[in-house]
C-alpha positions as CSV (number, residue, x, y, z in Angstrom):
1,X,13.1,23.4,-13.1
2,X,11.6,20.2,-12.8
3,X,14.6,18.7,-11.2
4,X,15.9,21.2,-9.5
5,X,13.0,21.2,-6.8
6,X,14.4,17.8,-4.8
7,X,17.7,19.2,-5.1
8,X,16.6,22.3,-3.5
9,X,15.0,19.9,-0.9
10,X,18.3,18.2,-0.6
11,X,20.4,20.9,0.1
12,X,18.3,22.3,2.8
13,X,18.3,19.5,4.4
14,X,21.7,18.9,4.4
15,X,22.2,22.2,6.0
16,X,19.4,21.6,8.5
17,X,21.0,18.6,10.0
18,X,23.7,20.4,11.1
19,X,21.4,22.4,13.2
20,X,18.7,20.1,14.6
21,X,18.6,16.5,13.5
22,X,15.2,16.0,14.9
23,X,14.0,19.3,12.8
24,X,15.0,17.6,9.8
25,X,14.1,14.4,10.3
26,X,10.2,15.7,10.6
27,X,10.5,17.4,7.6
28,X,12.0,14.9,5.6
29,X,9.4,12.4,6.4
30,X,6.8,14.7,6.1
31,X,7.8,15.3,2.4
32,X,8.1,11.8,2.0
33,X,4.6,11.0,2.9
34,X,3.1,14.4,1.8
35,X,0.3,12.8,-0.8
36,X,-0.1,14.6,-4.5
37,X,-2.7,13.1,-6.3
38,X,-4.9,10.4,-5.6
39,X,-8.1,12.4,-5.2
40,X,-11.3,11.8,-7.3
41,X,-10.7,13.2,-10.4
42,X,-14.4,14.0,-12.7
43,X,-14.5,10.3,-14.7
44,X,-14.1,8.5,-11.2
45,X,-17.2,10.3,-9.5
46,X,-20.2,8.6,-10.4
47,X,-18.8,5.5,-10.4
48,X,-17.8,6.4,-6.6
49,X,-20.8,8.0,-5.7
50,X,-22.9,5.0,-7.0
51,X,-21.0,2.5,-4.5
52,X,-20.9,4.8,-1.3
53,X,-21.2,3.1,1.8
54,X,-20.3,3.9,5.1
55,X,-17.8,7.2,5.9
56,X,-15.8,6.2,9.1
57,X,-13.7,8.1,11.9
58,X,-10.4,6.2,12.1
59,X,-7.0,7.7,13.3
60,X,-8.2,11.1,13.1
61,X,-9.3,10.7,9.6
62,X,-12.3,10.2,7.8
63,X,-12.0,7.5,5.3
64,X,-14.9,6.4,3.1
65,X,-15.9,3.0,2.4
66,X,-17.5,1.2,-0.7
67,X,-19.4,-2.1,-1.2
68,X,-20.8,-4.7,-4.0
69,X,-22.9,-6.4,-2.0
70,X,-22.7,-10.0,-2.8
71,X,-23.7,-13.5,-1.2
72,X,-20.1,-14.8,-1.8
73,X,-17.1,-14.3,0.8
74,X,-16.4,-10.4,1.9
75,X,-13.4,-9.6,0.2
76,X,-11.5,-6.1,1.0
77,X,-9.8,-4.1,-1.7
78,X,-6.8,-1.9,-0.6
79,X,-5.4,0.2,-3.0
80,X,-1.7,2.0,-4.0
81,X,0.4,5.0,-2.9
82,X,-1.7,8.4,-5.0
83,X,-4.3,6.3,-6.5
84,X,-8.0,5.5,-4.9
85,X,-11.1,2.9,-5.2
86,X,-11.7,3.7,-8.6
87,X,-8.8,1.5,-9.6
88,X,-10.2,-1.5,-8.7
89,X,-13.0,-0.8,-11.2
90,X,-12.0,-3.8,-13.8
91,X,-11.5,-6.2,-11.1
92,X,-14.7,-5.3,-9.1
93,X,-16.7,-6.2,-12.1
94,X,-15.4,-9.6,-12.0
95,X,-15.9,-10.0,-8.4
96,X,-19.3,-8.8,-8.8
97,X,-19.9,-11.2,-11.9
98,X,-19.2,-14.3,-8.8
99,X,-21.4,-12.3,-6.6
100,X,-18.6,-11.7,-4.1
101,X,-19.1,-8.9,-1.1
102,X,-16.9,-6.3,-2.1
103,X,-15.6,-4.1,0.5
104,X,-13.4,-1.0,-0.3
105,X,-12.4,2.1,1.1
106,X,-9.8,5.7,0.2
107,X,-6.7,5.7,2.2
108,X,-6.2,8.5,4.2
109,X,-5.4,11.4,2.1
110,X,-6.8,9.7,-1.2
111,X,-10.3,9.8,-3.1
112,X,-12.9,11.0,-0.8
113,X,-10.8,10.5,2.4
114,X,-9.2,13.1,4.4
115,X,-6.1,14.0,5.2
116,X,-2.6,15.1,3.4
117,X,0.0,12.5,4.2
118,X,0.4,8.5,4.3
119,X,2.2,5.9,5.9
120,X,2.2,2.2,5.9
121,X,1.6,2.1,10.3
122,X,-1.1,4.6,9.8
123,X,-2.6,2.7,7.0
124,X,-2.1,-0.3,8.3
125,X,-4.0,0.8,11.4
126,X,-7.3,1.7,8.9
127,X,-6.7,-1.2,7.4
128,X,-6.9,-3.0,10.7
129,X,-10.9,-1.3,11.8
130,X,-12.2,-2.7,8.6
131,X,-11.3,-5.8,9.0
132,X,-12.8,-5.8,12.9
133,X,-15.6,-4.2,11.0
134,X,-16.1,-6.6,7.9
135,X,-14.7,-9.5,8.7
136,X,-13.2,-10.6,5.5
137,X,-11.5,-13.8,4.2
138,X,-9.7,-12.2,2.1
139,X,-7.6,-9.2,1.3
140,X,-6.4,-7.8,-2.4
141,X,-3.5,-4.9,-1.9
142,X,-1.5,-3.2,-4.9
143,X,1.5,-1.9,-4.3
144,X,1.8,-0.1,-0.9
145,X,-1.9,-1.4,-0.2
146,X,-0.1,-5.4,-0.5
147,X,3.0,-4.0,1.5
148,X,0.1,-3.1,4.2
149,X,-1.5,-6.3,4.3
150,X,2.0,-8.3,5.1
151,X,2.8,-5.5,7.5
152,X,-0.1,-5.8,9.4
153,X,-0.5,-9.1,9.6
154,X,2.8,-9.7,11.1
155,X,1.7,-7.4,13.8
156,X,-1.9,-8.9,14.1
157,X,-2.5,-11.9,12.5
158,X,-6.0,-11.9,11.6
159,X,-7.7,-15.2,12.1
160,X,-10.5,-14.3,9.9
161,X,-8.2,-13.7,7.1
162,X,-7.5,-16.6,4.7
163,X,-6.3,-15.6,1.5
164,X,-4.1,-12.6,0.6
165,X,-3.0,-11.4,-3.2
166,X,-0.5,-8.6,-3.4
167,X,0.2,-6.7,-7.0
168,X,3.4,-5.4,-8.0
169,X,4.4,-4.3,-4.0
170,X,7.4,-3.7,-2.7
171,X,9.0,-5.4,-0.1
172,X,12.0,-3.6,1.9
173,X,11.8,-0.2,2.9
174,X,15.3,0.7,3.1
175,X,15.1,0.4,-0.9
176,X,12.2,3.0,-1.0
177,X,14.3,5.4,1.6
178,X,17.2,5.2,-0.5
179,X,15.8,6.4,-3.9
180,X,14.1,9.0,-1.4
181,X,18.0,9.7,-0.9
182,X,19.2,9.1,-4.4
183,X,16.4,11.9,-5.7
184,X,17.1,14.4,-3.1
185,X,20.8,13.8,-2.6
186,X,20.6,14.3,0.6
187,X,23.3,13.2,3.0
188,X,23.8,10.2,5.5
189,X,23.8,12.6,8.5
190,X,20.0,13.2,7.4
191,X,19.3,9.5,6.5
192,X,20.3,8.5,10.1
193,X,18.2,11.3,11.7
194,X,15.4,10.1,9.4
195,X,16.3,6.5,10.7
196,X,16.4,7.6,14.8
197,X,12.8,9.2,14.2
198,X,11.2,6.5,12.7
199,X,12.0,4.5,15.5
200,X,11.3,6.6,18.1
201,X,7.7,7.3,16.3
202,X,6.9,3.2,15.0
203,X,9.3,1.0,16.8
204,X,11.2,-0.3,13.9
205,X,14.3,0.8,12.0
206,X,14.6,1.5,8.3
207,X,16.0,-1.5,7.7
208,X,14.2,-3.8,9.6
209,X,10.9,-3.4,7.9
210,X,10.8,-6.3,5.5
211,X,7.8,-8.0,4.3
212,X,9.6,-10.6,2.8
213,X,10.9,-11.2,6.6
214,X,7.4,-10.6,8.3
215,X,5.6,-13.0,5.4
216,X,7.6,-15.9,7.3
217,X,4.9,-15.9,9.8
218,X,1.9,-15.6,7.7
219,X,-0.3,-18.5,7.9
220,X,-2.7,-17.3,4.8
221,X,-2.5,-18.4,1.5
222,X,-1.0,-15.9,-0.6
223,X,-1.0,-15.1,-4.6
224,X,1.4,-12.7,-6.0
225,X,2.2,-10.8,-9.3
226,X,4.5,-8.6,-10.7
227,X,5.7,-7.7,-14.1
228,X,9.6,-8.0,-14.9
229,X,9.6,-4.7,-16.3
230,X,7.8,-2.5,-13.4
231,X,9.1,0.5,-13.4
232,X,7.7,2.1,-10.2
233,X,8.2,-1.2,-7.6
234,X,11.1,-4.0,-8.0
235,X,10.5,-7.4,-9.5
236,X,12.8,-9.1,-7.1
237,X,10.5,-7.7,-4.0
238,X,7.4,-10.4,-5.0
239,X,10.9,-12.7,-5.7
240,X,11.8,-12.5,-2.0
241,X,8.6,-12.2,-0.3
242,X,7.8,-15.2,-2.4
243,X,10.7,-17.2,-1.6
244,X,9.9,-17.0,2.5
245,X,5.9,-17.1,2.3
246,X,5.1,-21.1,2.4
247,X,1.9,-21.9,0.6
248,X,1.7,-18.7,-1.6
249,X,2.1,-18.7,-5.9
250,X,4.2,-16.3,-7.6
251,X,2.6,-15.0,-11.0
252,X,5.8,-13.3,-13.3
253,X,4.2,-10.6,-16.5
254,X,6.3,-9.3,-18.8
255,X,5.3,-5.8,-20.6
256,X,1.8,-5.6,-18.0
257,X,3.8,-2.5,-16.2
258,X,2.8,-1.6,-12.7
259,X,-0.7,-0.9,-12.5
260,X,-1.5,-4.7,-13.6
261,X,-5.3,-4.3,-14.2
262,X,-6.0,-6.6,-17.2
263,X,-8.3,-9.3,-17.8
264,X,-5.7,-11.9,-17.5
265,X,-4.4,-10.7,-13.8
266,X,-8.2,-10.1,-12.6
267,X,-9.3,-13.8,-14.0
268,X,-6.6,-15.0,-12.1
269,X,-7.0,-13.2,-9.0
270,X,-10.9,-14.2,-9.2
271,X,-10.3,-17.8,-9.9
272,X,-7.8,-17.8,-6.5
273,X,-10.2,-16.3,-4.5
274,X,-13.0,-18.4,-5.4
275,X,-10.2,-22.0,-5.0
């Protein structure tokens, strides 16, 4: 039964695209960006609670924001696809510990934010009011919240941002449509319909979002990591975005899976944001 859900999903799309290809497209990437999980869950709330700053209009959402107040640099925390501030809990300690200004916030449709769905332009445009807002040097993204950062950018280029670390984030998004594909088994007729409306809606193509193409322009210094064994984002993504991002170091783990919140990757992150 478990399985036989994104078949279901498949089929009917399959059979939808043969009726209206801009019908399915909408559903298709609504499903795709339809959030799960990700909200506070009963352990996460008082640490939440204690850190609650200010609850912003943004994109017809409202996403709440947390700060560590610190005398140190501001540095903004942007977290993964289904997951919310509360992950940051190991590193924020540390930041704390150097009396950094921690900034974070719940991406639409996560924690305390509202919403149902999430996408990288929508995030990224969040993203973008904080840092009008906060002004910080730097940024710290896991996962989608790193793919963000290097989307944004290209599109912006913040001058108040100097240093950017990404953890375990993927790079191309024509990898993340495909296992979309792979799981649903849908066909090409709805992958090109899904193609069509993501440019009509964002102005790019599938396959021409590519942060390891857009980091070519980045002028911040960058730090990334990922573990050779990730099983939810490709090694090879920090490989390539690496490869075309001058100035920025490439940390490798091996057995640290995806979620990369241990000592040894926050000491690290820590001691690069305070170089």
């Amino acid at each position: 039964m478990k399985n036989l859900g994104p078949l279901l999903y498949g089929s009917y799309f399959n059979l939808l695209a043969l009726i209206s290809k801009k019908k399915v497209a909408e559903k298709a990437f609504n499903l795709f960006c339809t959030i799960r999980k990700g909200k506070v869950l009963p352990q996460q709330v008082d640490y939440l609670n204690s850190a609650k700053h200010e609850r912003l209009e943004i994109a017809e959402h409202s996403v709440q924001t947390y700060q560590w107040s610190g005398s140190k640099a501001t540095i903004l925390l942007i977290h993964g696809w289904e997951s919310n501030t509360y992950r940051w809990r190991n590193l924020i300690s540390k930041l704390i510990a150097d009396d950094f200004n921690v900034i974070a916030f719940d991406a639409p449709a996560h924690g305390y934010s509202t919403g149902a769905q999430l996408y990288v332009p929508l995030y990224a445009e969040v993203l973008q009011n904080l840092i009008e807002r906060y002004r910080p040097q730097s940024l710290v993204g896991h996962s989608v919240g790193g793919m963000t950062i290097i989307y944004n950018e290209h599109k912006r280029r913040n001058d108040c941002i100097k240093k950017i670390v990404t953890v375990a984030s993927p790079s191309e998004f024509h990898e993340l449509m495909e296992h979309y594909q792979k799981l649903l088994r849908f066909n090409n007729r709805v992958m090109g319909a899904l193609d069509s409306y993501i440019y009509n809606r964002f102005g790019f193509h599938i396959r021409d979002f590519s942060t390891s193409e857009y980091v070519k322009s980045n002028g911040a210094t960058g730090l990334l990591f990922h573990d050779r064994f990730d099983k939810i984002t490709p090694y090879h993504a920090s490989e390539k975005v690496h490869a075309n991002w001058k100035g920025s170091q490439f940390i490798s783990t091996e057995g640290l899976g995806h979620s990369l919140h241990q000592d040894e990757v926050n000491e690290q992150i820590v001691g690069f944001l305070e170089s």
